[in-house]
Structure formats: structure tokens, C-alpha cells
C-alpha positions in Angstrom: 8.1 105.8 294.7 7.2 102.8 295.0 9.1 99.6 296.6 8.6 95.7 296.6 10.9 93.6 298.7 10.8 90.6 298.7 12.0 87.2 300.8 11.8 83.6 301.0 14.4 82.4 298.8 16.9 79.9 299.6 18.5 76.5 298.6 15.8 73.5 299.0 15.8 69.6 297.4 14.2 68.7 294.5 10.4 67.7 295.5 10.5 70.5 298.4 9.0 73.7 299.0 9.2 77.7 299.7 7.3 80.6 299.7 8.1 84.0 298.3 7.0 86.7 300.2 7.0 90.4 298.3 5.9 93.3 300.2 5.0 96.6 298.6 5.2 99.9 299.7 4.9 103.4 297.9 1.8 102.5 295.8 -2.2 101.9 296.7 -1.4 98.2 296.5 -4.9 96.8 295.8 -5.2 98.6 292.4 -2.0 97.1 291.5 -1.7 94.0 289.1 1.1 91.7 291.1 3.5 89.6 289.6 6.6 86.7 289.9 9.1 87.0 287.3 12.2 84.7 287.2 15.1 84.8 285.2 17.7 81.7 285.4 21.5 82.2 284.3 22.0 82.5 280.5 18.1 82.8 279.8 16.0 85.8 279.5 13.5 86.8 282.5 10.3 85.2 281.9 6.5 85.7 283.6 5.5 82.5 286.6 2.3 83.7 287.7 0.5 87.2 287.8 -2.8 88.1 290.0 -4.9 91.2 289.0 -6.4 93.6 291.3 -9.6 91.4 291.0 -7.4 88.2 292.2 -7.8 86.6 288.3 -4.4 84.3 288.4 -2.9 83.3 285.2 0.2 80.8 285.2 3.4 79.6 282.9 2.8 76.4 282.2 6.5 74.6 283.3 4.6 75.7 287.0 0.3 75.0 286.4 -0.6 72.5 289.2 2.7 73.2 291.6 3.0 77.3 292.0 0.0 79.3 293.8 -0.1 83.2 293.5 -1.8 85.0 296.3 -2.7 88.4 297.9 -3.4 89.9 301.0 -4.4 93.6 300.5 -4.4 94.6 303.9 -0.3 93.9 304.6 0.5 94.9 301.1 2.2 91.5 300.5 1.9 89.3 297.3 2.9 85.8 297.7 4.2 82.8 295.7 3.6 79.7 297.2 6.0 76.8 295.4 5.6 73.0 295.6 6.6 69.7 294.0 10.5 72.2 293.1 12.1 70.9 290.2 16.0 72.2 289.5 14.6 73.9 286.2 13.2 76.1 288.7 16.8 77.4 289.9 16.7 81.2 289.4 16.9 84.7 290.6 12.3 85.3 291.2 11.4 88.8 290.8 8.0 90.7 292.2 6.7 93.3 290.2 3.9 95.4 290.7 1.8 97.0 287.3 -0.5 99.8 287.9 -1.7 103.1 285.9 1.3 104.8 287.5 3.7 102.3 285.6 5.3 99.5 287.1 8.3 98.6 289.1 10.7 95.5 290.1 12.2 94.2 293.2 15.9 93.5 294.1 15.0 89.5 293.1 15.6 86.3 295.7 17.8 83.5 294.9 15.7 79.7 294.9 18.1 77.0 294.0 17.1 73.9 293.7 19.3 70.8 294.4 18.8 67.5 292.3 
């Protein structure tokens, strides 16, 4: 079974930063396609930024030029690196992890952001 936790949410000023930490377990993770999801009250869940087992990075576009998607195979751990935070960016971030075997979510982290 596999399981992503994640961490590095918390409450931080417009212009500030954070990084999202999501570590997976359960799962050979280098085959695995990573993701950020976030979902804001009211709205539905939407994609941030995705990296593919080959590190190819694709983006939303309310977050080109301020988010960075990363990896590092050998502690399992996906992260999301977050500049330049606007208050749009207030919701619950999700990791998920997409392989052949299917694909599974994590328990989510709060980021608020405070104008």
C-alpha cells in the first residue's frame, strides 16, 4: 500500500515562502509520476505542478515563474518549493503519486496566505 505524507504547510505573508515536503513509502518511488494538487474552499482540486519519473516538470500557469517541483529518488521525497505567495494561493496542497499500479493521495497540508 502505498503512502505519501506530506509537511511544510503553514500560515506565511503575501510575498513569502515555504516548501512542501511529501515523502512516499509503499511504492518503487522513482517509477512513480509525482504530483501537487491543491484544492481552496468552494473550488474544485486542481493540478500545480507534476514531475515524471524522467524529472519532465509541467506547471499551472497562476504558479509558472514562482513554484519549483523537485525530486530526490534516493529519500523518496517529492518537493514543492513556493515563492513570491500570493493569498489566491490559500488552500489545502495535496501530493499524489501516479504509477502503473494506480495512484494514491496524501492527507493534504494547510498553506494560508495572509494579505
Amino acid at each position: 500500500q502505498v503512502q505519501l505524507v506530506e509537511s511544510g504547510g503553514g500560515l506565511v505573508q503575501a510575498g513569502g515562502s515555504l516548501r512542501l515536503s511529501c515523502v512516499a513509502s509503499g511504492t518503487i518511488f522513482s517509477d512513480n509520476t509525482m504530483g501537487w494538487y491543491r484544492q481552496a474552499p468552494g473550488k474544485q482540486r486542481e493540478l500545480v505542478a507534476a514531475i515524471t519519473a524522467g524529472s519532465t516538470r509541467n506547471y499551472a500557469d497562476s504558479v509558472k515563474g514562482r513554484f519549483t517541483i523537485s525530486r530526490d529518488n534516493a529519500k523518496n521525497t517529492v518537493y514543492l518549493q513556493m515563492n513570491s505567495l500570493k493569498p489566491e494561493d490559500t488552500a489545502v496542497y495535496y501530493c499524489n503519486a501516479f504509477g502503473r499500479w494506480g495512484a494514491s493521495w496524501g492527507q493534504g497540508t494547510q498553506v494560508t496566505v495572509s494579505s
